[in-house]
ChimeraX commands (.cxc) that place a marker at each C-alpha (Angstrom):
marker #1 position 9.59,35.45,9.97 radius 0.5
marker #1 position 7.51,33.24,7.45 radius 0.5
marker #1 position 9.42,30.48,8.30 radius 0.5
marker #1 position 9.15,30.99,11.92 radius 0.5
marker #1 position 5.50,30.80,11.76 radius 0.5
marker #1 position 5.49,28.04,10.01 radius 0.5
marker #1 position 7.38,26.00,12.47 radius 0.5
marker #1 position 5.02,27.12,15.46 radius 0.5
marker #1 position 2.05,26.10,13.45 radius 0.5
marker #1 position 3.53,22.43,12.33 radius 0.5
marker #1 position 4.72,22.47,16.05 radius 0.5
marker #1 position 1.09,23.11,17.46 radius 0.5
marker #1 position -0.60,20.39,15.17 radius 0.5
marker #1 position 2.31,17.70,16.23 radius 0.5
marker #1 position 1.11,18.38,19.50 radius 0.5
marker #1 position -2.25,18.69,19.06 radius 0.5
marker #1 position -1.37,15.07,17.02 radius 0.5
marker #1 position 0.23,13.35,20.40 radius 0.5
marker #1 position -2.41,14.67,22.70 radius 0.5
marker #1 position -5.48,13.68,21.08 radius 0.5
marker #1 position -3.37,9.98,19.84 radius 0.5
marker #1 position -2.66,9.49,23.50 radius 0.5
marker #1 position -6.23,10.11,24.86 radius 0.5
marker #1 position -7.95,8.63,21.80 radius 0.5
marker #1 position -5.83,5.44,20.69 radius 0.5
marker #1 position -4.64,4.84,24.56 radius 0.5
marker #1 position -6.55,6.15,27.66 radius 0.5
marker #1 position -9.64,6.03,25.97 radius 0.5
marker #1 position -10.13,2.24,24.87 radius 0.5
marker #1 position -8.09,1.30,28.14 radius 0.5
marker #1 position -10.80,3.04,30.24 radius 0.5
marker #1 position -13.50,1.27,28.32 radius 0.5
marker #1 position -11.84,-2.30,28.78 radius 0.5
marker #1 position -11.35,-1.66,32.26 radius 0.5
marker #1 position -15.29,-0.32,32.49 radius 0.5
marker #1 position -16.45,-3.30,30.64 radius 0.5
marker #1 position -15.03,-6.02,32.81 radius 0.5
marker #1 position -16.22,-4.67,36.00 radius 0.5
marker #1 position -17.95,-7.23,37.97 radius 0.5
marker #1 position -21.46,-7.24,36.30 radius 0.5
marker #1 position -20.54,-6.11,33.29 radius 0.5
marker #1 position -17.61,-8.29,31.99 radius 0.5
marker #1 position -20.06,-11.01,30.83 radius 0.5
marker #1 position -21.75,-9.26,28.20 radius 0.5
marker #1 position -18.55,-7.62,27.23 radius 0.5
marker #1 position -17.17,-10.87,26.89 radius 0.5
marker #1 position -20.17,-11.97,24.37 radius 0.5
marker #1 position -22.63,-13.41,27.02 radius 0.5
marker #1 position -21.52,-16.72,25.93 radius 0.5
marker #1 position -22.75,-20.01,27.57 radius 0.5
marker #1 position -20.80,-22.80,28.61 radius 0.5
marker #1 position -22.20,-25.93,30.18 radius 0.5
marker #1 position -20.14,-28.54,31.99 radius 0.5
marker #1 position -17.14,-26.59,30.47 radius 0.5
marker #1 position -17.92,-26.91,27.01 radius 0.5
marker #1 position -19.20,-23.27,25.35 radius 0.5
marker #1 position -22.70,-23.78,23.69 radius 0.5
marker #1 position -23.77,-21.00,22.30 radius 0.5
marker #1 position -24.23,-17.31,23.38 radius 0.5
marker #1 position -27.14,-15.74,25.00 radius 0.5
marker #1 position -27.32,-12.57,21.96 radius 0.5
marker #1 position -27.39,-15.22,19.41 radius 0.5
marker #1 position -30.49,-17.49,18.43 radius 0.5
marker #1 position -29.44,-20.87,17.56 radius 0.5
marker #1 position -32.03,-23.55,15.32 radius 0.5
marker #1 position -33.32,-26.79,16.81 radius 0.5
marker #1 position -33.44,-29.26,14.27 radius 0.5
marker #1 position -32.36,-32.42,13.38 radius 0.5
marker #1 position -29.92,-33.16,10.11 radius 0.5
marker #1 position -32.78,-33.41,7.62 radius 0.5
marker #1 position -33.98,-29.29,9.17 radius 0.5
marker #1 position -37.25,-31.00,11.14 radius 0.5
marker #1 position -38.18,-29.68,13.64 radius 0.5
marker #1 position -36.92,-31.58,16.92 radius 0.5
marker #1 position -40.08,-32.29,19.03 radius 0.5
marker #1 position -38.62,-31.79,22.62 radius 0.5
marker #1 position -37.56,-28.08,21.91 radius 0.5
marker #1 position -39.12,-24.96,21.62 radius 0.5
marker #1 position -38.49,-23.71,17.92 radius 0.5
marker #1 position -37.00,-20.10,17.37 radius 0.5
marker #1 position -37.86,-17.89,15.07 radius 0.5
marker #1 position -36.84,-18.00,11.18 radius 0.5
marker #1 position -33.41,-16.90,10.67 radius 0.5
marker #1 position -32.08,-15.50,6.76 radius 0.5
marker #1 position -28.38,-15.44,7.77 radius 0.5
marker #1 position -26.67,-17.95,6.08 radius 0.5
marker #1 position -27.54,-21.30,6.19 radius 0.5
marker #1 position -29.71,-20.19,9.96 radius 0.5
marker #1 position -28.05,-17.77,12.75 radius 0.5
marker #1 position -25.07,-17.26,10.85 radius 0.5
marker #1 position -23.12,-14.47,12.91 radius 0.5
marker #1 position -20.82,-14.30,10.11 radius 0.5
marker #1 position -23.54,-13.49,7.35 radius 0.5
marker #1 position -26.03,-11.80,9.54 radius 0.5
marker #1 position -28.70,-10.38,7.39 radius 0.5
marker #1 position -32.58,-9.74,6.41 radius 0.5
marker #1 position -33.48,-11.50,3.58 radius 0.5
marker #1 position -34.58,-8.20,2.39 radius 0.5
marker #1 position -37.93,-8.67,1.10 radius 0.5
marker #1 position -41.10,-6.89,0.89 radius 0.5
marker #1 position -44.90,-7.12,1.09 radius 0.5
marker #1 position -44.91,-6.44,-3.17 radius 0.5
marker #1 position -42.66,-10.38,-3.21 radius 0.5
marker #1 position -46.02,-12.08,-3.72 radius 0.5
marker #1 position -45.04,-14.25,-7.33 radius 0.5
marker #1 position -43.14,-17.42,-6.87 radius 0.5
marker #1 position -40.37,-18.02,-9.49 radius 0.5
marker #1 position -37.98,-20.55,-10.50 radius 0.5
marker #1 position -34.76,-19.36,-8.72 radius 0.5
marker #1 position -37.11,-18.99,-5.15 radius 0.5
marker #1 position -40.56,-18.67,-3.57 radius 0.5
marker #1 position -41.98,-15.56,-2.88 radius 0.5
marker #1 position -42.05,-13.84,0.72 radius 0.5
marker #1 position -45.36,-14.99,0.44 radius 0.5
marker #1 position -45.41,-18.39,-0.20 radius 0.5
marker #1 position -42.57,-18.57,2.28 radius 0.5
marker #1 position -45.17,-17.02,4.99 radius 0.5
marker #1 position -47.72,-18.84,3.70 radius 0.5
marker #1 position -45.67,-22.59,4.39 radius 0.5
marker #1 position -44.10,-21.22,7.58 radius 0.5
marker #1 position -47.80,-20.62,9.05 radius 0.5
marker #1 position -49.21,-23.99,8.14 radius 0.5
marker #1 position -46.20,-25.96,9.07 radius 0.5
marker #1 position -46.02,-24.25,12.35 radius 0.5
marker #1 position -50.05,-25.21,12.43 radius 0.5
marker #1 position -49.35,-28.72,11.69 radius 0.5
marker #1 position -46.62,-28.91,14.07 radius 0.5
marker #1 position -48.19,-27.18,17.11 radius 0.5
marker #1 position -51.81,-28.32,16.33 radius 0.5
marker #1 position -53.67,-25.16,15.80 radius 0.5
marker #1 position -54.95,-23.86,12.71 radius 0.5
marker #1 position -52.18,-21.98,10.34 radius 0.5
marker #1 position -54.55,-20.19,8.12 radius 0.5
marker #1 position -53.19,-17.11,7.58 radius 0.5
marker #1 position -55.24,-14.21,4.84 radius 0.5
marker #1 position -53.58,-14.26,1.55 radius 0.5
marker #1 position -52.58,-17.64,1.56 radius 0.5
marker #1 position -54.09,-21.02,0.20 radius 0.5
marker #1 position -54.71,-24.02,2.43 radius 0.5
marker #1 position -51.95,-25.81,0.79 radius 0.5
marker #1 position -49.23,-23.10,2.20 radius 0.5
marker #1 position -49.08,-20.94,-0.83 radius 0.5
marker #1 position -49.29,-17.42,-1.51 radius 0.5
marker #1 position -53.13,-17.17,-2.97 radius 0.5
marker #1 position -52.12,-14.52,-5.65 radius 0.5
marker #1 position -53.83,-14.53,-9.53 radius 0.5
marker #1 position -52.85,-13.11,-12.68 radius 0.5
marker #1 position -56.13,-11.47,-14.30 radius 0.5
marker #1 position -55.31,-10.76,-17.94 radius 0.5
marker #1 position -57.39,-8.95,-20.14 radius 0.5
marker #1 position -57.93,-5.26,-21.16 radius 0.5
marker #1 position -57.44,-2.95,-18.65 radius 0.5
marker #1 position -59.47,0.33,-17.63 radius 0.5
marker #1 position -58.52,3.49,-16.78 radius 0.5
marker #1 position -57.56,2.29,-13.43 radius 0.5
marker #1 position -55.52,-0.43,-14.59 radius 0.5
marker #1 position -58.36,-3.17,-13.41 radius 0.5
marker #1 position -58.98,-5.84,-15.78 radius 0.5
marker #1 position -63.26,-6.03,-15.31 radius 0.5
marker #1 position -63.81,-8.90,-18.10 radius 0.5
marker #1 position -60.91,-10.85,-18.09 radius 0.5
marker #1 position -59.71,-13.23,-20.60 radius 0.5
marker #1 position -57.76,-15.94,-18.52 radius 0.5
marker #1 position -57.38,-15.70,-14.86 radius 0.5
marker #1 position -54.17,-17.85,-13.07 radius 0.5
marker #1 position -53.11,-18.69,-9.97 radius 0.5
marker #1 position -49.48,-17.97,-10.08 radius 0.5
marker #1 position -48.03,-20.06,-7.50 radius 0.5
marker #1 position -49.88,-23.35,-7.81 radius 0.5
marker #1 position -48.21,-25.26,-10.77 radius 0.5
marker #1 position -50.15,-27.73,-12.63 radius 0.5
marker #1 position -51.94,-30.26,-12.14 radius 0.5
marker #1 position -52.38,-28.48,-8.63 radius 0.5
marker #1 position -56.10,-27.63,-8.21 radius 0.5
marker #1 position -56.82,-23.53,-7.86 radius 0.5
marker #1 position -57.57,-22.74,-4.55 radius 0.5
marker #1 position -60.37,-20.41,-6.42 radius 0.5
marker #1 position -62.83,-22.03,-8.92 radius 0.5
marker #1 position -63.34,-18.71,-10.78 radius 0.5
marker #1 position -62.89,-15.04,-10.63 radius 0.5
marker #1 position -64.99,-12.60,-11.89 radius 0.5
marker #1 position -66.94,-15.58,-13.76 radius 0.5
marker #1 position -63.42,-16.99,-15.62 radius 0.5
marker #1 position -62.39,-20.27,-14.65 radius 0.5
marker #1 position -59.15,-19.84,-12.83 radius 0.5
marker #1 position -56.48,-21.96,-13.98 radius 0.5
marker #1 position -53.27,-23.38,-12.45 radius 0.5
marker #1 position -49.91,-21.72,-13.45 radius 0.5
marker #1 position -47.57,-23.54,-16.49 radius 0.5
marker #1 position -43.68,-24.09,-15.20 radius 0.5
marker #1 position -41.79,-21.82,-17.21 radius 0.5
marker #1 position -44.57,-19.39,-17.88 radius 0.5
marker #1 position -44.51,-15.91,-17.51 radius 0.5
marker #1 position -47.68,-14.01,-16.35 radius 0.5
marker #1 position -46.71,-10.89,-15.96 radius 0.5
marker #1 position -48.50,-9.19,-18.31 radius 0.5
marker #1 position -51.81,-9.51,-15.99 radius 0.5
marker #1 position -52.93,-7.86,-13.43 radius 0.5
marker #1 position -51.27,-9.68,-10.18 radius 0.5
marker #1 position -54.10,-10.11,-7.96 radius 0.5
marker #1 position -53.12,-11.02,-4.15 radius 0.5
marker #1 position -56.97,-12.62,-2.32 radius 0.5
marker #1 position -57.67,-12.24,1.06 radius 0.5
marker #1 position -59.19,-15.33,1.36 radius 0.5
marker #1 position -61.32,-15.88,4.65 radius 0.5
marker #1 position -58.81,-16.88,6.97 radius 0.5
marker #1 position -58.81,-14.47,10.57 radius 0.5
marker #1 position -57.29,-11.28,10.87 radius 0.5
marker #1 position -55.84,-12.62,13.73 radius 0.5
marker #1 position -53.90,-15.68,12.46 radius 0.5
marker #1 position -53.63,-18.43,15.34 radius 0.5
marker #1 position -49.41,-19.11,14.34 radius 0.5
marker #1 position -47.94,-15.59,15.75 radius 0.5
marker #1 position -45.52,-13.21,13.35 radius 0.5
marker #1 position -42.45,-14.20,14.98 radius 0.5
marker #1 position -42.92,-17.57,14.03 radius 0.5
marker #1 position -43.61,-17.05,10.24 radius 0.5
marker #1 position -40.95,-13.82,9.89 radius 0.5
marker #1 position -36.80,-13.57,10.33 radius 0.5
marker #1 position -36.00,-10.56,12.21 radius 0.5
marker #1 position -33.69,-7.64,10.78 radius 0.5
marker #1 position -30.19,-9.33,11.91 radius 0.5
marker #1 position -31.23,-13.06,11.68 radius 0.5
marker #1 position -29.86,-13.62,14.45 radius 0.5
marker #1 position -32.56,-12.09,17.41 radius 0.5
marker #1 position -32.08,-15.51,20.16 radius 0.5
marker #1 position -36.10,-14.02,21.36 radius 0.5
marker #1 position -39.44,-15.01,20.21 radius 0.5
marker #1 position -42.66,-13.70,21.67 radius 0.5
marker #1 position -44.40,-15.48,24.40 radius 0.5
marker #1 position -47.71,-16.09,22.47 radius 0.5
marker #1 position -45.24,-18.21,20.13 radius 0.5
marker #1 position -43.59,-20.02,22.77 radius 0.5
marker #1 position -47.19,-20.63,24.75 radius 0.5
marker #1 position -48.28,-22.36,21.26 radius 0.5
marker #1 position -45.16,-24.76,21.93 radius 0.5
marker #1 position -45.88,-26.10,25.30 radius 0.5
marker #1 position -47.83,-28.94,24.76 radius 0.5
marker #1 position -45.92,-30.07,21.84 radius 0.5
marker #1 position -42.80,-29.88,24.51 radius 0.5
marker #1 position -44.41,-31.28,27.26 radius 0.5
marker #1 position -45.27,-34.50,25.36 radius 0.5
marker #1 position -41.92,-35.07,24.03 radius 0.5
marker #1 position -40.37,-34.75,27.19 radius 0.5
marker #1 position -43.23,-37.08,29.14 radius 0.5
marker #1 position -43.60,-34.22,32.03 radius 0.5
marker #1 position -46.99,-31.86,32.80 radius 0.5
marker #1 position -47.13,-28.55,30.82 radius 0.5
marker #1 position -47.65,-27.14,34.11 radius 0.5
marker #1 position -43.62,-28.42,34.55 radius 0.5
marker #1 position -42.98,-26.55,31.11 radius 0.5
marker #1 position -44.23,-23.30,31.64 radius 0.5
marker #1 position -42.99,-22.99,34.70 radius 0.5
marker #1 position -39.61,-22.62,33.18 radius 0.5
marker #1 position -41.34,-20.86,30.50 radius 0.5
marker #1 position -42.26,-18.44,32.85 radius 0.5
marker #1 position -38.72,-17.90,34.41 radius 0.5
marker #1 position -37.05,-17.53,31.33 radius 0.5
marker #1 position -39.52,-14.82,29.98 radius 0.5
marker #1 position -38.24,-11.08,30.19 radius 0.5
marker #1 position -40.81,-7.72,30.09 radius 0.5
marker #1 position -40.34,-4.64,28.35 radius 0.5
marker #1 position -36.94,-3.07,28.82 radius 0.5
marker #1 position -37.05,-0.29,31.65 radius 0.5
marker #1 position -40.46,-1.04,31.45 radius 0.5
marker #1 position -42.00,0.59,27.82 radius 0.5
marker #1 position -39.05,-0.35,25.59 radius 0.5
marker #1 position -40.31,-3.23,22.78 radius 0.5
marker #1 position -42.37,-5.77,23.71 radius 0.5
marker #1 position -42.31,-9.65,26.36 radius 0.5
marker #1 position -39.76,-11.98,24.79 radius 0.5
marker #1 position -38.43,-15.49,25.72 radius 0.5
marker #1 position -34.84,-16.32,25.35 radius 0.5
marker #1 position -35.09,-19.45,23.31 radius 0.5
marker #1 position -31.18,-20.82,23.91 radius 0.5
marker #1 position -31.51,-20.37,27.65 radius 0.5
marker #1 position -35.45,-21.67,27.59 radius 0.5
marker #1 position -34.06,-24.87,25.73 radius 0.5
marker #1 position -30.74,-25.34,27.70 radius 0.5
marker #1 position -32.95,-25.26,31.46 radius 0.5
marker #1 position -35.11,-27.90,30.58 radius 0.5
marker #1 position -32.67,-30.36,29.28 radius 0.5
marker #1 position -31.02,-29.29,32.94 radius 0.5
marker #1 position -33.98,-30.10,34.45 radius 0.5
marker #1 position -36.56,-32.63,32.37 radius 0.5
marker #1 position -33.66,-34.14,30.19 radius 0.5
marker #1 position -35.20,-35.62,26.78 radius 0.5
marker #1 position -35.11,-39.15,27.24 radius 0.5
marker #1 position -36.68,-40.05,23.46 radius 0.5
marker link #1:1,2 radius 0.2
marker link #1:2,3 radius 0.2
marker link #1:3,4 radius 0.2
marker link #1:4,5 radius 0.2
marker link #1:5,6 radius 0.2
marker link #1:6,7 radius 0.2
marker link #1:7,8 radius 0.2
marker link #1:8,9 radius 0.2
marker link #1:9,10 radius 0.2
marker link #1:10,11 radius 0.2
marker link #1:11,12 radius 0.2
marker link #1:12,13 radius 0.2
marker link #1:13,14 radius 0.2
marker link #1:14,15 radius 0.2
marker link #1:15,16 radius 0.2
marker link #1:16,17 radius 0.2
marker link #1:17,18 radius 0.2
marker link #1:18,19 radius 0.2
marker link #1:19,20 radius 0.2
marker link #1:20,21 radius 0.2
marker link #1:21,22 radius 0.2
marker link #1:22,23 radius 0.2
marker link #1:23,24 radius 0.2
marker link #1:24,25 radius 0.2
marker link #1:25,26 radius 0.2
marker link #1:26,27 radius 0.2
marker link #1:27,28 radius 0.2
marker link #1:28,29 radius 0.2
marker link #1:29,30 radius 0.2
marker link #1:30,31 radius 0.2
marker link #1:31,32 radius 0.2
marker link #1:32,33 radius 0.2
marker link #1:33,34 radius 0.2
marker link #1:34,35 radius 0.2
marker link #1:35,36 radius 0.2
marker link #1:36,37 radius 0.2
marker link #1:37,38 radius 0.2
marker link #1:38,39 radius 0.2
marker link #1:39,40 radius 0.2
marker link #1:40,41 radius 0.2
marker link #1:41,42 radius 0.2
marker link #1:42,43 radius 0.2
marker link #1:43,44 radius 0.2
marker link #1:44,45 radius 0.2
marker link #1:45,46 radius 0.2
marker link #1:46,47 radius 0.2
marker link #1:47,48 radius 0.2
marker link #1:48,49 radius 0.2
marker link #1:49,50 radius 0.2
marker link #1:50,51 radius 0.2
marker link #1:51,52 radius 0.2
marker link #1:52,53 radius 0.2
marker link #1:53,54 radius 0.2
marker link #1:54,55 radius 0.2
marker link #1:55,56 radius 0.2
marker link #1:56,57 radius 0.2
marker link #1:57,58 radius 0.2
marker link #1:58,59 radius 0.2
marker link #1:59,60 radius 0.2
marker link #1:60,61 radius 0.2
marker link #1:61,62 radius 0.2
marker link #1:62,63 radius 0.2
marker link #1:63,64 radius 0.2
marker link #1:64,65 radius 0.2
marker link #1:65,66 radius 0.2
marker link #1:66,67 radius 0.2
marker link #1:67,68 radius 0.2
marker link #1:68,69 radius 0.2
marker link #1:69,70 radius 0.2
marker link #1:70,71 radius 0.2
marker link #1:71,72 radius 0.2
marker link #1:72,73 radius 0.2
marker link #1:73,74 radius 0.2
marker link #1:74,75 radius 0.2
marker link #1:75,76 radius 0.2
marker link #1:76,77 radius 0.2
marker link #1:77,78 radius 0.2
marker link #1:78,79 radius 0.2
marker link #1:79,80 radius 0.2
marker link #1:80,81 radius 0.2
marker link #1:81,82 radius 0.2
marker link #1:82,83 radius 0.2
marker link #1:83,84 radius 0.2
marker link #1:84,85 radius 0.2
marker link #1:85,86 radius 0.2
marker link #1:86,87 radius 0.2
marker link #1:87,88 radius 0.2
marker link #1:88,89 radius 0.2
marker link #1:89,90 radius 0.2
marker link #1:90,91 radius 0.2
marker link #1:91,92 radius 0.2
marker link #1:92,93 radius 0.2
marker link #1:93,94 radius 0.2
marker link #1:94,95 radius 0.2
marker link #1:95,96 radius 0.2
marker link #1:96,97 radius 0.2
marker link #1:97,98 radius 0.2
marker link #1:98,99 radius 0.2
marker link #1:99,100 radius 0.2
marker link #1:100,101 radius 0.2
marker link #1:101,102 radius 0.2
marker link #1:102,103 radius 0.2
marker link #1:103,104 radius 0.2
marker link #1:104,105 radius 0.2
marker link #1:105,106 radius 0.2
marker link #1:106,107 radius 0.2
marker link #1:107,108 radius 0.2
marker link #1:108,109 radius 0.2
marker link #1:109,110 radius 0.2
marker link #1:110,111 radius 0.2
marker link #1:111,112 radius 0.2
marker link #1:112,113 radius 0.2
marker link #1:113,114 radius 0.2
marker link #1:114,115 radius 0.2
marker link #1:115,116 radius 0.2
marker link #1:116,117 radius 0.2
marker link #1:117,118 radius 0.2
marker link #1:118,119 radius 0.2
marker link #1:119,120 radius 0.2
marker link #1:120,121 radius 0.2
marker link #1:121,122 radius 0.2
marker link #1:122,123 radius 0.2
marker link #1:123,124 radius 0.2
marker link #1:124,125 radius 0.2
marker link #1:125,126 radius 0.2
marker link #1:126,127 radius 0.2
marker link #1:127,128 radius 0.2
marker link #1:128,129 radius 0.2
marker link #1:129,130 radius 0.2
marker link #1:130,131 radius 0.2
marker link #1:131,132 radius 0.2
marker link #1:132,133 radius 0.2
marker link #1:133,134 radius 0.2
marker link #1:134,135 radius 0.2
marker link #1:135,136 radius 0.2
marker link #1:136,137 radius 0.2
marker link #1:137,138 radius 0.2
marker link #1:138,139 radius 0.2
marker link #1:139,140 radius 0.2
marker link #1:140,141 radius 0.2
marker link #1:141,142 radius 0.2
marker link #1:142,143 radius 0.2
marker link #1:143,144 radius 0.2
marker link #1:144,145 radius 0.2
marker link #1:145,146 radius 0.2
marker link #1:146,147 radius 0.2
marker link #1:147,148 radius 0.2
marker link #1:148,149 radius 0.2
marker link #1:149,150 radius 0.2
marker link #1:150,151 radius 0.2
marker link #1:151,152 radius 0.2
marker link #1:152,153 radius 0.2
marker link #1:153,154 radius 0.2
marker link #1:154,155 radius 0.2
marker link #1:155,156 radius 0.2
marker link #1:156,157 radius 0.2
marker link #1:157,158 radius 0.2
marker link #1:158,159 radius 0.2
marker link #1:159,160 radius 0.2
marker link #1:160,161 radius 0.2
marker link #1:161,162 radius 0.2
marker link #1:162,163 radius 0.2
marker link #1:163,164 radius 0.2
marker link #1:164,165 radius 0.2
marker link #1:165,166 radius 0.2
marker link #1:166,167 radius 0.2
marker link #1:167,168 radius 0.2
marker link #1:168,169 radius 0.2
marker link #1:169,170 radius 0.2
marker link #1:170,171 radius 0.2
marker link #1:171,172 radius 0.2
marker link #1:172,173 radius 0.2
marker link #1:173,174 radius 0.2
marker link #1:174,175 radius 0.2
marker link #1:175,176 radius 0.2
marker link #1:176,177 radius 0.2
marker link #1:177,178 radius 0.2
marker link #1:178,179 radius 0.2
marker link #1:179,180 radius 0.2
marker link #1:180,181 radius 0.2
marker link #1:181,182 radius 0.2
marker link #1:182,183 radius 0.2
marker link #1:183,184 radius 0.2
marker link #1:184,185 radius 0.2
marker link #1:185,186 radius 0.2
marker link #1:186,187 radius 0.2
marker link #1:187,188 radius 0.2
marker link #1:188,189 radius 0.2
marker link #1:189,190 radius 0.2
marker link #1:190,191 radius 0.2
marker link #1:191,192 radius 0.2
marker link #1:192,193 radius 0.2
marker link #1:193,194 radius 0.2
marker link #1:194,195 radius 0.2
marker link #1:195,196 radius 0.2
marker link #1:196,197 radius 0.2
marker link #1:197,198 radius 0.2
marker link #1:198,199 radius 0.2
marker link #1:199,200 radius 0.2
marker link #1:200,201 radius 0.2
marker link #1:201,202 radius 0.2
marker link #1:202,203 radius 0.2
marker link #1:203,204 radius 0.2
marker link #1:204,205 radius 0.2
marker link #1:205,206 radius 0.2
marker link #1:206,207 radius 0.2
marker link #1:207,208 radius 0.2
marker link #1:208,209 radius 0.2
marker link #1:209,210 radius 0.2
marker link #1:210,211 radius 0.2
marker link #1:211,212 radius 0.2
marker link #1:212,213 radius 0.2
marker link #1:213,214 radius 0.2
marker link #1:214,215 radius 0.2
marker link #1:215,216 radius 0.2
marker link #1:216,217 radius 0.2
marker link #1:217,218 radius 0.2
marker link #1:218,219 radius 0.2
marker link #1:219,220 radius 0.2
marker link #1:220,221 radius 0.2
marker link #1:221,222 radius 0.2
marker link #1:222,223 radius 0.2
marker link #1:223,224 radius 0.2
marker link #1:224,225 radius 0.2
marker link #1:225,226 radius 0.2
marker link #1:226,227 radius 0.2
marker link #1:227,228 radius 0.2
marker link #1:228,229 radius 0.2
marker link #1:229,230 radius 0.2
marker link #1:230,231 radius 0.2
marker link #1:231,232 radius 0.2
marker link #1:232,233 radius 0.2
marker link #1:233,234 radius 0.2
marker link #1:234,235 radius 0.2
marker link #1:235,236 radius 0.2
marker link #1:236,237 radius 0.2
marker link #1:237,238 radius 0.2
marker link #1:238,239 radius 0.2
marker link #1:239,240 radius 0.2
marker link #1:240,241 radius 0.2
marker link #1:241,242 radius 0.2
marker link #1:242,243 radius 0.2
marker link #1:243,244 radius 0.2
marker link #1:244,245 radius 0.2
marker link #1:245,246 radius 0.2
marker link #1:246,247 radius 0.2
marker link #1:247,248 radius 0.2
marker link #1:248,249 radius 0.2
marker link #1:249,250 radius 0.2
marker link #1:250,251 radius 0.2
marker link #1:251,252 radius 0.2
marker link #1:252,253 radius 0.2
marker link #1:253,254 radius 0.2
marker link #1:254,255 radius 0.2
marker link #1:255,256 radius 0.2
marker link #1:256,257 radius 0.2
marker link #1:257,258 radius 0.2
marker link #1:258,259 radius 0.2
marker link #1:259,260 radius 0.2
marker link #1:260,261 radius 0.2
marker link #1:261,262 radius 0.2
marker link #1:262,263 radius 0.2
marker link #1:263,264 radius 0.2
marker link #1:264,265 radius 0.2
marker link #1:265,266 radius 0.2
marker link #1:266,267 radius 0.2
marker link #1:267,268 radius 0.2
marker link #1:268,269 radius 0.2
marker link #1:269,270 radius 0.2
marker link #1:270,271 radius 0.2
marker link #1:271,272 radius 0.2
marker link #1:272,273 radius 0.2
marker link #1:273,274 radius 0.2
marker link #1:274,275 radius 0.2
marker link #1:275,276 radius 0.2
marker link #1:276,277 radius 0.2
marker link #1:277,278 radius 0.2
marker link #1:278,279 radius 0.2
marker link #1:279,280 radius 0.2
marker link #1:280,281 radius 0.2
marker link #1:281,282 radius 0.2
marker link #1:282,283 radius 0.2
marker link #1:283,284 radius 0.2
marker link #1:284,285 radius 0.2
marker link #1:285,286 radius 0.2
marker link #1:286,287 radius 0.2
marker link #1:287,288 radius 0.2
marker link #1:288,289 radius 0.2
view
């Protein structure tokens, strides 16, 4: 009797087995190929890759970085955003660089987030001619952090400090402050360590509203987001216009038709596909530099 039981139980799991194999590991992933190449769909299930005069060039899910050998920026294109996968847009190393607002003290293996914000905005500036001030950084594209050392309160605030440094300007740089708190500020040694004071991050009196957008200072989550925001691609139209020798009116025109709205309508925010952007107007204004 016990072993009868047995059997109809190891029976009902083998079929229980073969049912749920053949709906799971057969009709189900057959049913979502056949779906996903449905006329419409079977583009993005194929990677929404783009090919042009037969030869694939990139994919319209995955940003791509316009620059020439040396990493400058190339003049005719509009620039995406920064990208920490890899070595730029890496699909195979997709990645954040994992940072956070606290990364403010350059060291010797890497710059801060900071500092990398900080020489993002003002060569973005330089490049776009607007002003890449941004608060918290110096004019020269560093973080503007100090080290105040001296005895602390109760708070942990050093209020007569001993030696004041700016962190991420080595010497001879000049501080971007004179002094602080009536202490000369000095410029940071190479090899120092400055810990030990109080790390100080200054506003500075750039706007609250820098000119050189997020996107164009930040990587996104994945590295590998093909969108930037249309402020950042506005600040690039002149720049593109003049490489090309056409009217910015020609530029944004295909700005315009390559920018998408919010998803359904309230989902995230205007973007601008910068592969397709790029890949229209050498269609349509080749570069002819």
């Amino acid at each position: 009797m016990r072993m009868s039981t047995w059997i109809r139980q190891h029976l009902a799991a083998l079929r229980a087995l073969l049912v749920l194999t053949v709906i799971t590991g057969i009709v189900y992933p057959i049913a979502v190929f056949a779906i996903a190449h449905l006329p419409g769909l079977d583009e993005n299930a194929e990677g929404s890759l783009i090919e042009r005069d037969g030869e694939l060039v990139g994919s319209s899910l995955i940003g791509q970085s316009f620059t020439d050998a040396g990493g400058e920026a190339l003049g005719q294109y509009f620039q995406s955003r920064p990208s920490a996968a890899g070595d730029g847009y890496d699909p195979l190393a997709t990645a954040a660089s994992n940072l956070g607002p606290e990364d403010v003290v350059d060291s010797a293996a890497r710059p801060s987030l900071l500092t990398t914000v900080c020489a993002r905005s003002k060569e973005v500036g330089d490049r776009e001619g607007v002003d890449g001030a941004r608060q918290f950084c110096t004019k020269g594209g560093v973080g503007a952090v100090l080290s105040v050392i001296g005895p602390r309160d109760a708070n942990g605030d050093v209020s007569q400090p001993v030696q004041v440094v700016s962190v991420n300007e080595l010497c001879p740089a000049r501080p971007f402050l004179t002094t602080f708190r009536g202490v000369a500020v000095e410029c940071a040694k190479e090899g120092e360590d400055y810990s030990v004071g109080r790390i100080v991050p200054i506003l500075g009196d750039a706007p609250a509203e820098a000119a050189v957008p997020a996107d164009a200072v930040t990587a996104s989550g994945s590295g590998l987001d093909p969108h930037i925001s249309p402020e950042y691609a506005a600040l690039q139209v002149e720049r593109v216009a003049k490489a090309r020798a056409i009217t910015a009116t020609q530029v944004r025109e295909v700005l315009a038709a390559h920018t998408d709205g919010r998803t359904l309508g309230f989902l995230g925010e205007p973007r601008v596909n910068v592969v397709e952007l790029n890949l229209e107007l050498d269609a349509r204004y080749p570069f002819e530099g």
